[in-house]
N, C-alpha and C positions, 0 to 999 in steps of 0.2 A: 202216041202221046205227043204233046204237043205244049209249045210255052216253057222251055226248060225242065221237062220231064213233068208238067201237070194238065191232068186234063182237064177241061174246060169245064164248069156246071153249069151243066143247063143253058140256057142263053148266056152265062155269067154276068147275071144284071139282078138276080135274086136266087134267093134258098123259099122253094117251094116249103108250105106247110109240112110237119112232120120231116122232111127232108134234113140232109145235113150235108156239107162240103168235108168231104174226107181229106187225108192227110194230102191224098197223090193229085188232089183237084184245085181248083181255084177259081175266083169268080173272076171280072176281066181287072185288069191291072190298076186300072184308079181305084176302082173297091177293093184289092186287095194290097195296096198299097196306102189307103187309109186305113183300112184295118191293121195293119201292120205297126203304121204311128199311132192305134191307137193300143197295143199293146206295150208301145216305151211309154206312153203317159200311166199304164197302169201297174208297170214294173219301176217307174222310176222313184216313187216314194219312198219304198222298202229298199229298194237297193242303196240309195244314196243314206239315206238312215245307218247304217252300217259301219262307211266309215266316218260320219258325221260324228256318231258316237265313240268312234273306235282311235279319230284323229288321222284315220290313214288319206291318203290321197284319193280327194273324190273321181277327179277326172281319171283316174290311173287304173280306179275299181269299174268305171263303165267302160272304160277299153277294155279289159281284158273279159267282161261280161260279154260283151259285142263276140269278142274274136271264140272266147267259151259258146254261146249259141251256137255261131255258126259252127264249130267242131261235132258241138252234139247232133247237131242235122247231118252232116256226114257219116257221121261214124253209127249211129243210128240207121241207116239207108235214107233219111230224105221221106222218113215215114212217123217221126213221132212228133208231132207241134212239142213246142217245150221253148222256151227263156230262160235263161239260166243268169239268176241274179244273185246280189249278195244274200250269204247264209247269214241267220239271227243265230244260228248253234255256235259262230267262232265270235259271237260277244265273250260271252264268260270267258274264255280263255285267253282272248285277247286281252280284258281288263285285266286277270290275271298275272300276266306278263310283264302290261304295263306299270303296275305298283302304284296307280296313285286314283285317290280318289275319285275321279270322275270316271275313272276308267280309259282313260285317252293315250295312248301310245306316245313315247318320247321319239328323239330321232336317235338316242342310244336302244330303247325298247322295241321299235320297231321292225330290225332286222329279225330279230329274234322272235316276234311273233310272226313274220314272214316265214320264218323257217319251220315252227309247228302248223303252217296254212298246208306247205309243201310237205311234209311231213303226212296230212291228212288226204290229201290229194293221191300220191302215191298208195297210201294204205286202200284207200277205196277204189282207186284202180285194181290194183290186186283182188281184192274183191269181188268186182266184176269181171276179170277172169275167172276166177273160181266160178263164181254162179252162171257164166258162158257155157263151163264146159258141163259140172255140174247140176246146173239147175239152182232156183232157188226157192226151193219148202226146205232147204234147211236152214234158211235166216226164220222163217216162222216158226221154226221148234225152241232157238239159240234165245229169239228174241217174241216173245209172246208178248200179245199186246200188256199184259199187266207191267211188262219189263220197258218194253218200249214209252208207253206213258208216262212210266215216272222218271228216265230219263230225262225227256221231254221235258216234264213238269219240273224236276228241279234246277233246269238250266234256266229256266225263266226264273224262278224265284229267289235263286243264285243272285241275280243281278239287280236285286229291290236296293242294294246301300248305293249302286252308282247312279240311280235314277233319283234316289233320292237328293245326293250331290251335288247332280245337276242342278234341281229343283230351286236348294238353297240359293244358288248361282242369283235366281231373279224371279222369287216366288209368283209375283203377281202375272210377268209372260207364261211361267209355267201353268199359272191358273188360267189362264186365257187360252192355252195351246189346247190342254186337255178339256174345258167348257167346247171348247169347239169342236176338238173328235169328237167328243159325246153328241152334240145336240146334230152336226152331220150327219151320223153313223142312221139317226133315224129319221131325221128332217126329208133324208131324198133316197129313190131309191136307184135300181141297177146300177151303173158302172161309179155314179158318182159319192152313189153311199159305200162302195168298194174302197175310193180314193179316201176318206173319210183322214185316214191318217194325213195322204200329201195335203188335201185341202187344209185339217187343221194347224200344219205347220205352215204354211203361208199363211193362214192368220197369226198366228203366231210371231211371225217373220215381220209381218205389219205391224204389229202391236210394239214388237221389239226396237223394228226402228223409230218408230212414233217416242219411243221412251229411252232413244238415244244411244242403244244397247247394240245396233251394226257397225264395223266399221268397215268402210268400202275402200280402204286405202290400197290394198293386194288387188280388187277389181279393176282399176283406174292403170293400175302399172304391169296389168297380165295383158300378152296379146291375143289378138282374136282367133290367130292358129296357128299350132303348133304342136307338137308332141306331149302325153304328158311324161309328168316325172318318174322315172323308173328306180328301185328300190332293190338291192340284192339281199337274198334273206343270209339269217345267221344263224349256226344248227348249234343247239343247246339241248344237255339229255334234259335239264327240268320243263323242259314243252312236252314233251311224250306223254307223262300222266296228264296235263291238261289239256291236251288236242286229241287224242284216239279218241275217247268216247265220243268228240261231233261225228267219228265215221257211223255210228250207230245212227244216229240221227240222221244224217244224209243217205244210209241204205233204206231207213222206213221212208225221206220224203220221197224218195226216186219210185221207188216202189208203189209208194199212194199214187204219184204224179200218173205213170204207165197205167195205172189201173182205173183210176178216174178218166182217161183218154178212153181206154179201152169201154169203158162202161156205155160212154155219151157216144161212140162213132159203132158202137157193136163186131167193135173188131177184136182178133184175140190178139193183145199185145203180148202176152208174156215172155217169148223167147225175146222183146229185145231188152228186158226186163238188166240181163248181164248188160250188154252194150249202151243202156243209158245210165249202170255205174260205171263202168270204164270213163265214157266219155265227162259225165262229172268230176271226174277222179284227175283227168288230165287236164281239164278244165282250169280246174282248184290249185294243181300242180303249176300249173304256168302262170298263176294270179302267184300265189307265192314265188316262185322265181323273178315276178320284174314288180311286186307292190302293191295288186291289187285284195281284195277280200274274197275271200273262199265262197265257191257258190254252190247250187243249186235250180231245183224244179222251182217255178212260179206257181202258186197257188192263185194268185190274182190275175194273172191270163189265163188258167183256167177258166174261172169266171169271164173273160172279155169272150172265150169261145161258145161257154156256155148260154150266151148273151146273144152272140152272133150267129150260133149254131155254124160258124165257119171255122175246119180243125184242120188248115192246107197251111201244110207248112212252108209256102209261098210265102204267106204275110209274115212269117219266122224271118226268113232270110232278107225281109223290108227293116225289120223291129232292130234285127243285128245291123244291118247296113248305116242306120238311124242312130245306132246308140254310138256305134264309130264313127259319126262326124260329128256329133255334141262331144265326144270324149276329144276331138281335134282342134277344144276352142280354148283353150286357158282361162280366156276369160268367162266361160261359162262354168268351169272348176272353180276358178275364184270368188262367181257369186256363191255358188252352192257353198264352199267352204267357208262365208260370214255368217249362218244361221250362228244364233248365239246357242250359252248353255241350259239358256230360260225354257227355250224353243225344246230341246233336245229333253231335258227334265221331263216335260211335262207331255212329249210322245213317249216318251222311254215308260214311264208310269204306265201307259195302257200299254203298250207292245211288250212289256216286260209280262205283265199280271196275264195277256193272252198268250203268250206262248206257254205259261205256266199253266194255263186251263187249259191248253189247249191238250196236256197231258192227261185230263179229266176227262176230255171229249174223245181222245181216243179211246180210254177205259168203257164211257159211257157208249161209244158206236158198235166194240165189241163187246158190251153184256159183260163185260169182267166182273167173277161172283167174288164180291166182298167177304161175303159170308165164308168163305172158304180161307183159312188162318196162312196159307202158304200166300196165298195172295194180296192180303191184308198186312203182313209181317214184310214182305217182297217190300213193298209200297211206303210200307211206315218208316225203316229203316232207311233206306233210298233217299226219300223227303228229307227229313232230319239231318243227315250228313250231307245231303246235298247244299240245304238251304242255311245252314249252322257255319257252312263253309271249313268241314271238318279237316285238318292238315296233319300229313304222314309225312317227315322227312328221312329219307333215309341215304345218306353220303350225299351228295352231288343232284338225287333227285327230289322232287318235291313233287306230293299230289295232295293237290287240293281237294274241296268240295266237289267236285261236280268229276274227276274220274274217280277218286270214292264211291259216291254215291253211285255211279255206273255201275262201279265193280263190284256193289251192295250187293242192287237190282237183279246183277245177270249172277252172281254167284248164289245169294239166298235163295233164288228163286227154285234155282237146279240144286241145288244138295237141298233140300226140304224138300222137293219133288219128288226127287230122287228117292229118300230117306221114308217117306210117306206110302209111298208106292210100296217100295221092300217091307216095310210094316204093318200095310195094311188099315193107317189112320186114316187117311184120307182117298178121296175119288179122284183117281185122273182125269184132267178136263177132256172132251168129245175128241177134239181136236186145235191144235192150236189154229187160233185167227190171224188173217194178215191183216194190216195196218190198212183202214176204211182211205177210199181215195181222196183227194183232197186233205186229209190232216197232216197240213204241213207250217214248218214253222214261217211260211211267208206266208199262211193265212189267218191275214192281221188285217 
């Protein structure tokens, strides 16, 4: 082996027809170091969206995404391509936390949601020991696709009044941001109708200063380098119902992530199936301990591999390398943190309603039978408290909408299954499905 433990393809000057560059290979180093930038241009919409929305530190969340990559290619062996950027699962809970209507974090709120980031992080580490030693077919018994879906689906639909909010902020930027995603999305195709979101927030962004709505006063007084801001979290028992249930969600995207690799290189991922929740888990854990947002599998480098047919986790450790010296400029946090909330409304509108469908698309990828009343009843219940934002307080704790509705999902599901089976009403399904590769909440 050769090149820092990758070996060479081919000439490394092209991917033959039919061919693909695997995890352990690499093409020669300007091509895979292009490729590399070009996986931070296709992770950094969705990631920066996150705390844009959330108010946390933008430069803070691609540091600790940077330094999360690289962990994951470690601890992984240096064998699963993957970007780990920020989760759209720790919106809801985040707005949550923060109390106010746009959903944006205070500097008294933000510990505190730092501390259900950490909170999540440790839980899905844990996690990924279990399924290390155990194995994991028993996340797809716990969490069937009908379970996983609506999850899913009501975390997006969760978050329609803050998008809404935004909206208000500066309806006509918002109508411009979302005109633009839309007519993108199909105007162009491969990697640029991917970006569809980053491109229509830079229109967005144009239109917004055009109408007087930037202010560049924080860019003008940030320096060009420097560290960013670091944030200690604050542990509060009312995060617990509103942060567990993202662990649900970040074991299906990791899961989908490994199995869409595994699908397009023909290799059997699964055993590191444990090892890319761990690595998540501590990941997320260290973005909570100094500020940043809770991460995850990238579904949109996905697509830049599926594009490239190059899956060498070489250009991983370019894309991390890349996203730690932008996260090193101040003043590149300080542009990114003047998008206004015209901009934010009116991506929030679509990224909010796709992650909601996107609970639809898991149902639909696994044949989830409607017809069948345990599944129907799973789903309807789920939705409703989820998106109704139903609240249970009890002493000191509070659960919202969305770990309700988890705890609908995964509870109705199994005692009517349960109860159905001992009865003799209904059919047990063949076998339970795992979560189709790619559906994940970063593909948006």
């Amino acid at each position: 082996m050769s090149g820092f433990g990758w070996q060479v393809h081919g000439t490394g000057r092209a991917v033959a027809p039919g061919a693909v560059v695997s995890p352990e290979e690499r093409l020669s180093w300007p091509r895979t170091i292009g490729i590399g930038m070009q996986h931070v241009v296709a992770m950094f919409g969705a990631t920066f969206l996150v705390p844009l929305i959330t108010g946390m530190p933008p430069a803070t969340t691609l540091f600790f995404s940077a330094i999360g990559t690289a962990l994951f290619l470690l601890l992984t062996g240096n064998r699963l391509p993957s970007y780990l950027g920020s989760s759209f699962a720790f919106l809801a809970p985040i707005a949550a936390v923060a109390g106010t209507e746009t959903g944006q974090v205070t500097p008294e709120t933000l510990p505190i949601a730092l501390g259900g980031i950490l909170l999540t992080g440790v839980l899905l580490a844990v996690v990924g020991i279990v399924v290390q030693i155990a194995g994991y077919r028993w996340i797809e018994i716990v969490m069937p696709p009908v379970v996983t879906g609506a999850i899913v689906a009501l975390i997006g639909f969760n978050l329609a009044p803050a998008a809404w909010n935004n909206v208000q902020a500066s309806p006509t930027t918002a109508l411009i941001t979302l005109a633009a995603i839309i007519l993108i999305t199909v105007l162009f195709k491969g990697i640029l109708g991917r970006l569809a979101i980053l491109l229509g927030v830079l229109v967005g962004y144009v239109s917004a200063w055009a109408f007087g709505e930037v202010d560049f006063t924080a860019v003008s007084e940030a320096g060009w380098i420097g560290l960013p801001t670091f944030h200690a979290p604050q542990f509060s028992a009312n995060v617990i119902g509103l942060f567990a249930p993202v662990v649900f969600v970040l074991i299906a995207e990791n899961v989908g992530h490994v199995k869409s690799v595994a699908a397009m290189t023909g290799q059997d991922l699964d055993p590191k199936i444990g090892r890319a929740l761990m690595a998540d888990g501590i990941a997320t854990t260290l973005a909570g301990l100094g500020g940043g947002s809770g991460t995850t599998t990238y579904a949109e480098n996905i697509g830049v591999m599926a594009a490239t047919r190059v899956y060498s986790t070489a250009a991983y450790w370019v894309a991390a390398g890349t996203a730690l010296v932008l996260s090193l400029s101040p003043k590149f946090g300080a542009v990114v943190a003047t998008i206004p909330a015209g901009v934010l409304g009116g991506a929030g509108t679509v990224l909010y309603g796709m992650i909601g469908v996107l609970g639809a698309r898991i149902w639909v990828q696994n044949k989830v039978n409607f017809s069948d009343p345990v599944n129907l009843t799973t789903a309807a219940v789920a939705l409703i408290v989820g998106i109704a934002n139903f609240t249970w307080v009890v002493g000191d704790m509070r659960f919202e909408g969305i770990a309700l509705g988890t705890a609908a999902a995964i509870g109705i599901y199994h005692v009517m299954r349960g109860v159905a089976k001992w009865r003799g009403t209904h059919d047990e399904p063949a076998s339970p499905a795992s979560v189709p590769g790619g559906a994940e909440l970063s593909d948006v």
